[in-house]
OpenMM code with the backbone's topology and positions (N, CA, C; nanometers):
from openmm import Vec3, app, unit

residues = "UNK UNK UNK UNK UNK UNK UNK UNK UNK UNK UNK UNK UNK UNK UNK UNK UNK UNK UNK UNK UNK UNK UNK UNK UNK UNK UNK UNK UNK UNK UNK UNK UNK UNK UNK UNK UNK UNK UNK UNK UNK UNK UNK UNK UNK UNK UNK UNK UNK UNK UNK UNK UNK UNK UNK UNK UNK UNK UNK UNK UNK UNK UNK UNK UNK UNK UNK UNK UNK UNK UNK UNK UNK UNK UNK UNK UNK UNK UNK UNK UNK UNK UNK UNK UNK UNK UNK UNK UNK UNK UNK UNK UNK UNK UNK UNK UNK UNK UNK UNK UNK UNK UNK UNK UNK UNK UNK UNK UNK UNK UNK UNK UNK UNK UNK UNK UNK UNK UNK UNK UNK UNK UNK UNK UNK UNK UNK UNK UNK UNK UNK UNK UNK UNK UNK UNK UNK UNK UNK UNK UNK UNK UNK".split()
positions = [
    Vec3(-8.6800, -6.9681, -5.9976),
    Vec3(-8.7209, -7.1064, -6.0159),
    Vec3(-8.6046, -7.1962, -5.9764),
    Vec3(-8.6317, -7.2931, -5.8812),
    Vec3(-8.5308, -7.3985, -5.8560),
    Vec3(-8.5363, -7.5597, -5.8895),
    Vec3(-8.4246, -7.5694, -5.9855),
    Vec3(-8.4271, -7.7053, -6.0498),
    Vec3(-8.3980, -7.7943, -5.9438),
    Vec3(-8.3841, -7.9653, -6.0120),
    Vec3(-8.3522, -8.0194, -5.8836),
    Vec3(-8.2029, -8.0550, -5.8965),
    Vec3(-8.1160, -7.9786, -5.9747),
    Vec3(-8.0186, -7.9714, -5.9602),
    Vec3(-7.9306, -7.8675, -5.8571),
    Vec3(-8.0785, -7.7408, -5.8928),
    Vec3(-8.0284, -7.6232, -5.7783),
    Vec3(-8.0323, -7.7002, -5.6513),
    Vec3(-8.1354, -7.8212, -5.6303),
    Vec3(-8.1982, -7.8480, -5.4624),
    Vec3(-8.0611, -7.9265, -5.4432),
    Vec3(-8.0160, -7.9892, -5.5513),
    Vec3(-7.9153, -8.0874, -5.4983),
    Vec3(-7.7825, -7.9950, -5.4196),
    Vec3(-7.7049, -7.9011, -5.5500),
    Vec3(-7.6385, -7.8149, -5.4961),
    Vec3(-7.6651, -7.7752, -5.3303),
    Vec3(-7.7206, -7.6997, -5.3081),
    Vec3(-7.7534, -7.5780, -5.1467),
    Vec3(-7.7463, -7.7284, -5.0643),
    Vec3(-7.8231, -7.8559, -5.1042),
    Vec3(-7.8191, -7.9806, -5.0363),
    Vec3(-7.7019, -8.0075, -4.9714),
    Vec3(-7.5733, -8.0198, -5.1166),
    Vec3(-7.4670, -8.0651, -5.0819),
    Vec3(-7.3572, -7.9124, -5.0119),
    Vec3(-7.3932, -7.8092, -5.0095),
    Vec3(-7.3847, -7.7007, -4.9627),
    Vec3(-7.3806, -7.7260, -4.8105),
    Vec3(-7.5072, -7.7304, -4.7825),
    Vec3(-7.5095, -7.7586, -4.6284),
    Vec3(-7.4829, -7.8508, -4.5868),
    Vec3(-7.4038, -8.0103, -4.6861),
    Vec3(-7.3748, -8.0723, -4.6409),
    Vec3(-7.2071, -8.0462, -4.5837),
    Vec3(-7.1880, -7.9296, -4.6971),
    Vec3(-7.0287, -7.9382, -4.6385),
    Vec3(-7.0519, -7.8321, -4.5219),
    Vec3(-7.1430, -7.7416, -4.4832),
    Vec3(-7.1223, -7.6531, -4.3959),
    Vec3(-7.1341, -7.7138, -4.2982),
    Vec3(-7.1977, -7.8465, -4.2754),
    Vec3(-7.2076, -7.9029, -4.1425),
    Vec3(-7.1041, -7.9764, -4.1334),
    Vec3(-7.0280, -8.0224, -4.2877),
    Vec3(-6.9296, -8.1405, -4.2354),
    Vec3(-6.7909, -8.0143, -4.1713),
    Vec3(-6.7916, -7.8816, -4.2300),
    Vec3(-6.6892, -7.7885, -4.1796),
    Vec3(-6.6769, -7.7403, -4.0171),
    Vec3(-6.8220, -7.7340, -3.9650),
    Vec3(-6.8791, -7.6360, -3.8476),
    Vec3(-6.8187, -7.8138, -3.7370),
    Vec3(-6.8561, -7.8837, -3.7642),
    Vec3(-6.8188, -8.0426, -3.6782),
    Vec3(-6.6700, -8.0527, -3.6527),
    Vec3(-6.6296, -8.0463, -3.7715),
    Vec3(-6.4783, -8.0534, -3.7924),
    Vec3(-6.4175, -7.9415, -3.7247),
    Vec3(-6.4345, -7.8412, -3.7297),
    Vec3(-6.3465, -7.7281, -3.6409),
    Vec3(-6.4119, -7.7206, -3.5012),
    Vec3(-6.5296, -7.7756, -3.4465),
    Vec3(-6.5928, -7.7844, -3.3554),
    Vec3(-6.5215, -7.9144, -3.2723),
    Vec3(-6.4658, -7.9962, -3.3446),
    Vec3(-6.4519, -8.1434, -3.2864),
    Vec3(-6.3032, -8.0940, -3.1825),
    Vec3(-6.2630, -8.0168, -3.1209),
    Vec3(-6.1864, -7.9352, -3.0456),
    Vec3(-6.1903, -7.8999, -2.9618),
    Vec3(-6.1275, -7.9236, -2.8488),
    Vec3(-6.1981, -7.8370, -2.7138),
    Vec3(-6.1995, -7.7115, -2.6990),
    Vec3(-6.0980, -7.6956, -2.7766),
    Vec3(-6.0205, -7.5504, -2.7190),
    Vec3(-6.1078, -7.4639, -2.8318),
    Vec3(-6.1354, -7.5027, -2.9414),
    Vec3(-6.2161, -7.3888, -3.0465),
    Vec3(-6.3669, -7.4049, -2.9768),
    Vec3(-6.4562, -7.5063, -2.9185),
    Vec3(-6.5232, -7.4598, -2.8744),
    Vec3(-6.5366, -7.3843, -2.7459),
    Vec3(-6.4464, -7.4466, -2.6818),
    Vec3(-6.3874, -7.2775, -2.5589),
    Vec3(-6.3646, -7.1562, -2.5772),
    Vec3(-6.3193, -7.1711, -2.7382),
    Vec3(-6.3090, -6.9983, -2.7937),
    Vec3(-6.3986, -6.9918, -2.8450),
    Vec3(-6.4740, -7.0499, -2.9018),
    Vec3(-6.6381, -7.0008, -2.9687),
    Vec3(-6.7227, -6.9352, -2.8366),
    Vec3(-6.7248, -7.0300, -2.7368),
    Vec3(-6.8038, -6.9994, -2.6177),
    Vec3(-6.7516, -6.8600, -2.5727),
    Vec3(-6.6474, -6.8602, -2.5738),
    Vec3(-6.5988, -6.6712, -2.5002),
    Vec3(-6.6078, -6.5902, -2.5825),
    Vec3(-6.5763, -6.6022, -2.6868),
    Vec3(-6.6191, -6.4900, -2.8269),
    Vec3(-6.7851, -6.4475, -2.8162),
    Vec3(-6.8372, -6.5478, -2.7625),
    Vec3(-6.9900, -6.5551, -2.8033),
    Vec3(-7.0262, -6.4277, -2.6719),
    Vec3(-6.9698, -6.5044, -2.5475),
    Vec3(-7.0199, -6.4110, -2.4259),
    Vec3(-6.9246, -6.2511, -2.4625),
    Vec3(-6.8234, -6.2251, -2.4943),
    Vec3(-6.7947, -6.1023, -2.5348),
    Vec3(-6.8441, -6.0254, -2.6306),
    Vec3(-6.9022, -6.1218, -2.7246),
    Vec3(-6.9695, -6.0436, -2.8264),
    Vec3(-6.8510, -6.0270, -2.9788),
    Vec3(-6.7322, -5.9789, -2.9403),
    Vec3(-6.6616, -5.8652, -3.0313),
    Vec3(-6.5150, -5.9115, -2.9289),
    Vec3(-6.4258, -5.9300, -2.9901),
    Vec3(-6.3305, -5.9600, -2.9000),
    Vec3(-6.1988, -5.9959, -3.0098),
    Vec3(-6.0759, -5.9350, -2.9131),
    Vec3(-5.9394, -5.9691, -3.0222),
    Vec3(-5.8888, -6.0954, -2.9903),
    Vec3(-5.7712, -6.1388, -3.0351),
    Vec3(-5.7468, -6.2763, -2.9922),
    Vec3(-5.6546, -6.2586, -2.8969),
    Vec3(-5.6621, -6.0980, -2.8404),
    Vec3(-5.5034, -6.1053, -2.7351),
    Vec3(-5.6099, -6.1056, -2.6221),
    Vec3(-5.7262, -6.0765, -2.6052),
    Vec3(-5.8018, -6.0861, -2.4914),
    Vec3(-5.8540, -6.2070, -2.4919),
    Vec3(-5.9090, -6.2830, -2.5902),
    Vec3(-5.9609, -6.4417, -2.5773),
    Vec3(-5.8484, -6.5117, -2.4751),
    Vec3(-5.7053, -6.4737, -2.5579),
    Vec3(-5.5562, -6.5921, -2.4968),
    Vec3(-5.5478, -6.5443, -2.3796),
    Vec3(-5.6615, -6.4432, -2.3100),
    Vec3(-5.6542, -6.4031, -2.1332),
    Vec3(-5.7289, -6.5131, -2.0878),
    Vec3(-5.8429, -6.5709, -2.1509),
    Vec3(-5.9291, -6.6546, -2.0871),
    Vec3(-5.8935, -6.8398, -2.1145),
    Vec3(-5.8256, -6.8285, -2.2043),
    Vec3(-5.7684, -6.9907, -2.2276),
    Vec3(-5.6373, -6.9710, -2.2401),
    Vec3(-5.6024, -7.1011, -2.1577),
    Vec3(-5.4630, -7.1541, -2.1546),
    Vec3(-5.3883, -7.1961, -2.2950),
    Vec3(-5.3878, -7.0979, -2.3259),
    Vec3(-5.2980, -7.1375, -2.4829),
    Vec3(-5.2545, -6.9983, -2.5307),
    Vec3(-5.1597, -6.9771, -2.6192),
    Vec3(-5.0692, -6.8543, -2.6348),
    Vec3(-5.1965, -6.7568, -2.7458),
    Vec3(-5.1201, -6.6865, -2.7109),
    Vec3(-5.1859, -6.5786, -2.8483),
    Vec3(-5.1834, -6.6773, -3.0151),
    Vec3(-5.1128, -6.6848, -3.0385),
    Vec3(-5.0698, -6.7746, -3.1310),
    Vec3(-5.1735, -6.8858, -3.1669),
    Vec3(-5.1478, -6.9262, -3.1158),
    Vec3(-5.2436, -7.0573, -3.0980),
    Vec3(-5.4289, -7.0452, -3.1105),
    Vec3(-5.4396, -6.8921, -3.0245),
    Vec3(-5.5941, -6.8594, -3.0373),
    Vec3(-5.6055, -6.7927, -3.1685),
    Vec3(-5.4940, -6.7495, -3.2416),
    Vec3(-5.5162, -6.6795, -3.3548),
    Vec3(-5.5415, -6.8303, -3.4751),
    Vec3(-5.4249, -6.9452, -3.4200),
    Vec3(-5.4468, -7.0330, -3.5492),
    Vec3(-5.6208, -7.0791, -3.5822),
    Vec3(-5.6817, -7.1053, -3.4170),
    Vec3(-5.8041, -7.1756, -3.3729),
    Vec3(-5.8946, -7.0683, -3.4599),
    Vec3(-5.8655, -6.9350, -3.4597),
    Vec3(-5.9653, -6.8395, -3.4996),
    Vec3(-5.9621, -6.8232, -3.6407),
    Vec3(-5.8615, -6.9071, -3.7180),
    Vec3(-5.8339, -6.8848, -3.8385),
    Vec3(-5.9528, -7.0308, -3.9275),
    Vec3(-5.9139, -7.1388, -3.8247),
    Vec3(-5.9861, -7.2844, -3.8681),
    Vec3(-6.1804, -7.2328, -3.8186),
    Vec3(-6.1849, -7.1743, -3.7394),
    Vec3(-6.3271, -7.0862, -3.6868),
    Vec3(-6.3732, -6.9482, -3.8269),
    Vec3(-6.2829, -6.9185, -3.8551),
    Vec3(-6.3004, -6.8819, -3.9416),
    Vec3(-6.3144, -6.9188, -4.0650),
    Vec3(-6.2375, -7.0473, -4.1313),
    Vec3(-6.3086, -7.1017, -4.2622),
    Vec3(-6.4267, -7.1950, -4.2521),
    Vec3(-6.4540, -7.2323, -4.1516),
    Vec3(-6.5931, -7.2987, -4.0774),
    Vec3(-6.6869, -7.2153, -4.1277),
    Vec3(-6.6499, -7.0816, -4.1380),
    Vec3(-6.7869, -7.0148, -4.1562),
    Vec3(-6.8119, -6.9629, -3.9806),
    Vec3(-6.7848, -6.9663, -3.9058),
    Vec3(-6.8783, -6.9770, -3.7363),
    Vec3(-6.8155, -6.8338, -3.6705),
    Vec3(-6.6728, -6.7788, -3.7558),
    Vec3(-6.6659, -6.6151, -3.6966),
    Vec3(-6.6241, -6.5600, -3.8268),
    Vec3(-6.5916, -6.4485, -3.7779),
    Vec3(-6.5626, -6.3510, -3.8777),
    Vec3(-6.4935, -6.2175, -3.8068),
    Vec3(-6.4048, -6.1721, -3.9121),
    Vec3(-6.3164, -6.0988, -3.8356),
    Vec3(-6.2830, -5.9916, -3.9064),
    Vec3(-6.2806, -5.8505, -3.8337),
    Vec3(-6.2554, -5.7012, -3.9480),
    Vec3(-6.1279, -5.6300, -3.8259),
    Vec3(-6.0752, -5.5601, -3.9013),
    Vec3(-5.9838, -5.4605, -3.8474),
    Vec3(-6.0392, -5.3149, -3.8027),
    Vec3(-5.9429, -5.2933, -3.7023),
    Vec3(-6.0304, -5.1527, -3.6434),
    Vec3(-5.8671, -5.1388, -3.5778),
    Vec3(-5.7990, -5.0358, -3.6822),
    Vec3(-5.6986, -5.0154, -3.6777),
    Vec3(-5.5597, -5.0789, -3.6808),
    Vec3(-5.4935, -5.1385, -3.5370),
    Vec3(-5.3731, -5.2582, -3.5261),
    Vec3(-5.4368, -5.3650, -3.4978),
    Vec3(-5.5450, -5.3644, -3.4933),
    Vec3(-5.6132, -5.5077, -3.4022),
    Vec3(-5.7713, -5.5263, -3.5016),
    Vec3(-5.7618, -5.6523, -3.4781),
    Vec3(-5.8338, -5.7711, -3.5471),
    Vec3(-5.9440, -5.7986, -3.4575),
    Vec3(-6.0555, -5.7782, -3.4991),
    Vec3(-6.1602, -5.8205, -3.4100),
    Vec3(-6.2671, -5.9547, -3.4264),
    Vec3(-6.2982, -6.0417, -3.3666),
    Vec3(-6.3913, -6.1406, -3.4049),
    Vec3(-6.5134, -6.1253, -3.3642),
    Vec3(-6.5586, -6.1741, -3.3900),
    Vec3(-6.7366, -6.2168, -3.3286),
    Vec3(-6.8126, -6.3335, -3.4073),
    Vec3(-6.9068, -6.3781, -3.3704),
    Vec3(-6.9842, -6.4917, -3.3847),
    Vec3(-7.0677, -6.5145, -3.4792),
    Vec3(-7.0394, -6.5896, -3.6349),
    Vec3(-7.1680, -6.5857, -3.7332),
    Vec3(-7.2673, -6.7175, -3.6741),
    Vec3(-7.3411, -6.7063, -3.6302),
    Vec3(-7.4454, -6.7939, -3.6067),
    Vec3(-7.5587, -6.8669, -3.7109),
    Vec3(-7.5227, -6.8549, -3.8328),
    Vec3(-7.5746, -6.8830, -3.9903),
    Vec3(-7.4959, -7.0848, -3.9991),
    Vec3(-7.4024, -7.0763, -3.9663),
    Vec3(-7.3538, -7.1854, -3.9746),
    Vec3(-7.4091, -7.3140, -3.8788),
    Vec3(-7.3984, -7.2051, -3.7294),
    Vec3(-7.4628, -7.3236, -3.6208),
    Vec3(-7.5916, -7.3487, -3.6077),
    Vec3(-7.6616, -7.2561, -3.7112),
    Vec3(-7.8009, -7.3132, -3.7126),
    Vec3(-7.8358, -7.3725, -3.8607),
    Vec3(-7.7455, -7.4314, -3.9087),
    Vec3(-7.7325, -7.4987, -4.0680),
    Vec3(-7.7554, -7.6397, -3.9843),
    Vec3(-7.6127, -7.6508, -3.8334),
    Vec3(-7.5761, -7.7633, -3.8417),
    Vec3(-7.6957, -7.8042, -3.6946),
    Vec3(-7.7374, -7.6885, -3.6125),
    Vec3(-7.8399, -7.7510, -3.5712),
    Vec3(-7.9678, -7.8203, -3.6084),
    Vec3(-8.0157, -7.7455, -3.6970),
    Vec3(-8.1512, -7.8316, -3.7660),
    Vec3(-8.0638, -7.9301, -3.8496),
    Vec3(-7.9525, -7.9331, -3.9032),
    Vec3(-7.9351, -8.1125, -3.9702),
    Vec3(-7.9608, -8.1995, -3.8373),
    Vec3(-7.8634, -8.1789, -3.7362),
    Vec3(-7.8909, -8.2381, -3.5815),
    Vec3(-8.0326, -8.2865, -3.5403),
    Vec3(-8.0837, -8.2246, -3.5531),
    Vec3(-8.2814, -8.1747, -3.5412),
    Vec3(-8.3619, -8.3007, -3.6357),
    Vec3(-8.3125, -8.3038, -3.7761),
    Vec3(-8.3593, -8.3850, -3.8597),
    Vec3(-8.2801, -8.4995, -3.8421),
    Vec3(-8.1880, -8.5543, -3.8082),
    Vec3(-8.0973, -8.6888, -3.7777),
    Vec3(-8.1495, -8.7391, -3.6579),
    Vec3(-8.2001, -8.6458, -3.5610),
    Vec3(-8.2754, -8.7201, -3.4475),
    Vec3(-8.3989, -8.7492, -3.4558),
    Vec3(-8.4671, -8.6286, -3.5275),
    Vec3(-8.5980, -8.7123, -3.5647),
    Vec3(-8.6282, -8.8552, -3.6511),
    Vec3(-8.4994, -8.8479, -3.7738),
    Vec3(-8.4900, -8.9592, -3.8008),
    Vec3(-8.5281, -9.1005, -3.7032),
    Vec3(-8.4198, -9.0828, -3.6268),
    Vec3(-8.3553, -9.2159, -3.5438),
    Vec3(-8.4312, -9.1673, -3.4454),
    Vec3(-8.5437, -9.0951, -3.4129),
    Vec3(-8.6533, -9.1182, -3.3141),
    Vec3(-8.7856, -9.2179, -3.4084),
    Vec3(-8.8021, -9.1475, -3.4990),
    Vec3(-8.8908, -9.2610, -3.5803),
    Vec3(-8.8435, -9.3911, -3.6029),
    Vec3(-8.7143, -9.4361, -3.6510),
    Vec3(-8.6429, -9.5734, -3.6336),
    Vec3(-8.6877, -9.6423, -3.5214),
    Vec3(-8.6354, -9.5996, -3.4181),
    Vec3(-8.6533, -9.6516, -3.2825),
    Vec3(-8.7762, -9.6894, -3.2799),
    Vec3(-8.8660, -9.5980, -3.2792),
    Vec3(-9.0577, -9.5784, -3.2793),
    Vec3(-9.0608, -9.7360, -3.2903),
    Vec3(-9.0214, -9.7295, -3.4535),
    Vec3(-9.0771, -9.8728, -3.5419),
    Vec3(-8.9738, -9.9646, -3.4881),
    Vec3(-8.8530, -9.9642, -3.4675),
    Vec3(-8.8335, -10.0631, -3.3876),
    Vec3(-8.8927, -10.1425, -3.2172),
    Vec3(-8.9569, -10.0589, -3.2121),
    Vec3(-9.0096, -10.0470, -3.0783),
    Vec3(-9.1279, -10.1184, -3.0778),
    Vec3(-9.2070, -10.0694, -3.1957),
    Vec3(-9.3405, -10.1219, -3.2128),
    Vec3(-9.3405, -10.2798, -3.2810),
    Vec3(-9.2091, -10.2846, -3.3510),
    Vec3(-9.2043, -10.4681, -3.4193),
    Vec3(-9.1496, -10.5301, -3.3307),
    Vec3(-9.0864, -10.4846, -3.2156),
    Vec3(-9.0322, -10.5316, -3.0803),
    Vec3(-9.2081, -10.5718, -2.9991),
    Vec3(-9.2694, -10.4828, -2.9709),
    Vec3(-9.3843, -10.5292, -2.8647),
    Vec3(-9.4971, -10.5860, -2.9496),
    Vec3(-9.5154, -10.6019, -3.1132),
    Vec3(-9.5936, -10.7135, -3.1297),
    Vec3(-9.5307, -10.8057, -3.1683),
    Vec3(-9.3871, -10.8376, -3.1526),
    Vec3(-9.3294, -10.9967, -3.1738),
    Vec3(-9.3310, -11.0415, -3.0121),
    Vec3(-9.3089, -10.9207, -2.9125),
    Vec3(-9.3455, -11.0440, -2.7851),
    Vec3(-9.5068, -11.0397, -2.7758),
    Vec3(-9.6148, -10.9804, -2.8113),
    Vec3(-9.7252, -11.0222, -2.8307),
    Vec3(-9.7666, -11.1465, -2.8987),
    Vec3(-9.6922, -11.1318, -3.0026),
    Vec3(-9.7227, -11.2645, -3.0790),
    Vec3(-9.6679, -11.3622, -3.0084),
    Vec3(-9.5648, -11.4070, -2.9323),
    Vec3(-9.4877, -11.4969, -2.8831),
    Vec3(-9.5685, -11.5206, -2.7621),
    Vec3(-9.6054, -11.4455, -2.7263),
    Vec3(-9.6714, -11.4827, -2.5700),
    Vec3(-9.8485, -11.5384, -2.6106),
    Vec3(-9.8712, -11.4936, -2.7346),
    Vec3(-9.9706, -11.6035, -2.7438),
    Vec3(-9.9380, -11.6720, -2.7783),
    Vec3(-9.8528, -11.7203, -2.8911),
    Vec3(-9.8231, -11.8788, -2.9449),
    Vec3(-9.7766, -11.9775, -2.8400),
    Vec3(-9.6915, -11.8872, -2.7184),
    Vec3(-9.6864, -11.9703, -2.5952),
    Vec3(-9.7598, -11.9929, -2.5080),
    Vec3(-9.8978, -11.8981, -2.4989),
    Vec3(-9.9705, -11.9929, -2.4531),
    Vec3(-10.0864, -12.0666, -2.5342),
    Vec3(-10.0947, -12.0645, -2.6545),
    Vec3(-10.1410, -12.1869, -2.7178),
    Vec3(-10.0837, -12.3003, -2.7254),
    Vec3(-9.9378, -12.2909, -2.7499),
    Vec3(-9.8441, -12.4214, -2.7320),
    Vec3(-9.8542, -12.4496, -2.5505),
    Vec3(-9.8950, -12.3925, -2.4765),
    Vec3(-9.8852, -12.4503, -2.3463),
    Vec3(-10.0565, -12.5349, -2.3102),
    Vec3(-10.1284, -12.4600, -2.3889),
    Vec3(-10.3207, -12.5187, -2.3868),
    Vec3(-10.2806, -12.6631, -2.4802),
    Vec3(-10.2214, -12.6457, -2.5569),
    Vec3(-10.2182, -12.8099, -2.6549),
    Vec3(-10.0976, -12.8941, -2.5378),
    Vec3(-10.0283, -12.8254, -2.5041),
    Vec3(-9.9297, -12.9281, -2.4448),
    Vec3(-10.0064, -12.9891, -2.3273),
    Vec3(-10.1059, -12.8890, -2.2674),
    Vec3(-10.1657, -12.9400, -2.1922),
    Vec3(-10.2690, -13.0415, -2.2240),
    Vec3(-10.3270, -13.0029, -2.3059),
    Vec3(-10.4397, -13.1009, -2.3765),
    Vec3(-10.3870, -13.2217, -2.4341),
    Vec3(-10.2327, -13.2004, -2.4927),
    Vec3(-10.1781, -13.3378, -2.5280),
    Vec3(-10.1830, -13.4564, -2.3730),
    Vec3(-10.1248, -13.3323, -2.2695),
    Vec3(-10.0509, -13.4806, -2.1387),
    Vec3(-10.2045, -13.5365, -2.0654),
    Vec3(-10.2957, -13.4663, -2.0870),
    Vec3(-10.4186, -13.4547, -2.0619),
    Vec3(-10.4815, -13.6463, -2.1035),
    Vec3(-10.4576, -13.6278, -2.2922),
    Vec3(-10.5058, -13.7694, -2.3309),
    Vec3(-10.3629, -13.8423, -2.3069),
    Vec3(-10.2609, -13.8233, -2.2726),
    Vec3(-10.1773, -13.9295, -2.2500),
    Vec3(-10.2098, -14.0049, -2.0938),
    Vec3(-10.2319, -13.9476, -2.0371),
    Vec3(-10.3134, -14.0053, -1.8885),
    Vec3(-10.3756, -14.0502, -1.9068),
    Vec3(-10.4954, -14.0152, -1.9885),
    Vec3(-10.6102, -14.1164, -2.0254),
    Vec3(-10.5972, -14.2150, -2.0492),
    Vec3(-10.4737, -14.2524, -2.0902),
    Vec3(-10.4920, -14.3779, -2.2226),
    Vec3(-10.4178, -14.4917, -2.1407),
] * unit.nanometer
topology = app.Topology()
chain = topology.addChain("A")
for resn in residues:
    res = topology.addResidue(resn, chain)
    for name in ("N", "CA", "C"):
        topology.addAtom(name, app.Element.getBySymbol(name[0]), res)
């Protein structure tokens, strides 16, 4: 049974997993190493630092911030450290993505729609104000 304290929790849960997966994502170079980890599958960080310009070092710190993200994970198989790709995280933060656009696709919608009946409305009141303006200069000639 889930209270709505449980709903709030997992709520604010996935709120930090998306605010974590953004934050270590907001990087070029960790998503350059996410992307090659992903196509290798299983990979150490002395073969990643073959494919990006940055030291061993450096792919180990990236794999460490990739790693409290939640987005790899890493076991030993003897002297060497292996990574690969949890994909649990990037699909937390894709469907938030998913639901923020649908949002601000419905926004838009309704902005869209109080946008084309205020120039509806305007384009008749202008041309009723143009039938009276006419009908006004109409009896001013007359007279």
């Amino acid at each position: 049974m889930t209270t709505e304290a449980g709903q709030d929790r997992g709520a604010g849960t996935d709120q930090d997993a998306v605010t974590e997966v953004l934050s270590a994502l907001a990087d070029p170079t960790r998503r350059r190493l996410l992307d090659a980890l992903a196509a290798h599958g299983e990979a150490t960080a002395t073969v990643l630092a073959t494919e990006l310009p940055v030291s061993r070092q450096a792919i180990v710190k990236h794999l460490a911030v990739l790693t409290r993200a939640g987005l790899v994970v890493g076991h030993r198989e003897g002297r060497e450290a292996r990574y690969r790709v949890l994909p649990g995280r990037l699909n937390t933060t894709a469907r938030w993505m998913d639901r923020v656009a649908s949002e601000w696709d419905a926004r838009l919608s309704a902005i869209k729609r109080l946008a084309e009946a205020g120039a509806g409305t305007q384009t008749e009141a202008g041309a009723a104000g143009q039938t009276d303006a006419g009908s006004k200069a109409d009896a001013d000639s007359d007279g």
